[in-house]
N, C-alpha and C positions, 0 to 999 in steps of 0.2 A: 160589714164588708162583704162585698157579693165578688165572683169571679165568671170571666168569659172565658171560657176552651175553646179554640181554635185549633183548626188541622189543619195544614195545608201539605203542599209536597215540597223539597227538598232532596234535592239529589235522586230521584228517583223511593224515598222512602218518608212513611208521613210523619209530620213533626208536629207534637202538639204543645201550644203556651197557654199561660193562663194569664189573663189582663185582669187583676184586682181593682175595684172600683166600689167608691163610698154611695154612692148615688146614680140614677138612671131619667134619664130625657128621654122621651118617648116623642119624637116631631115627625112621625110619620102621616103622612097624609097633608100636613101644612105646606105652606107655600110661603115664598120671600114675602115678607120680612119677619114672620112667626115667629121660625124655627130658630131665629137668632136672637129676637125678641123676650122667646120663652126662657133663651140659653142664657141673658143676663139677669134675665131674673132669679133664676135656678141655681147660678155658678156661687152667687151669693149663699147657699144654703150648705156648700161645703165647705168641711172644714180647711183651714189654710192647709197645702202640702197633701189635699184630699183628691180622689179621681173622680170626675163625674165621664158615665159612660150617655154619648149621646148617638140615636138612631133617628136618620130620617132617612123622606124620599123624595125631596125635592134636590136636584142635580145640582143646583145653585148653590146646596150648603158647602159643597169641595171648593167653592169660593168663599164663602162667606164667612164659612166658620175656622178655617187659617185664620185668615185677616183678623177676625175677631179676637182669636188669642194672640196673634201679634202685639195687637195696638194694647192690649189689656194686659201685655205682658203672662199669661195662662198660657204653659207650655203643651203644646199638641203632643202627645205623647205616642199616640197611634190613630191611624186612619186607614178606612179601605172600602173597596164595594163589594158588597156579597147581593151578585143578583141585580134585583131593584134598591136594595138599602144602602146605605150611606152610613157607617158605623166609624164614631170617632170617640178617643179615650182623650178626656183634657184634664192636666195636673191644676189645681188654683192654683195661683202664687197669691203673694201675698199682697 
């Protein structure tokens, strides 16, 4: 189990969480249809009730990778942009 630290601000003073996650997707630099491509193949290797943390830079995935947990039922658990990247936490179901 690996963890991400975030800061950001809050009311003027900074707040840090920590996103726990089983696994990591590296789709930086890919383009549609890869990073989603990658992401079914991948989601499969965690365990049920597991987090996979995924990171890209293709702008499409704040489309594509909702959708994708939608339909497949994999709950998005967090998303956001930092910069150029695309960083998204998704829970498998089952």
């Amino acid at each position: 189990m690996y963890s991400e630290k975030r800061s950001g601000e809050g009311n003027g003073e900074a707040v840090l969480s920590t996103i726990k996650f089983d696994e990591e997707l590296d789709a930086r630099g890919l383009y549609c249809p890869e990073p989603v491509m990658l992401l079914h193949n991948r989601i499969a290797e965690v365990p049920i009730g597991g987090v996979l943390k995924v990171v890209a830079t293709d702008p499409s995935t704040t489309r594509d990778i909702p959708r994708f947990c939608q339909f497949l039922n994999h709950p998005l658990i967090h998303s956001e942009e930092t910069g150029k990247e695309f960083l998204f936490f998704i829970r498998r179901g089952s």
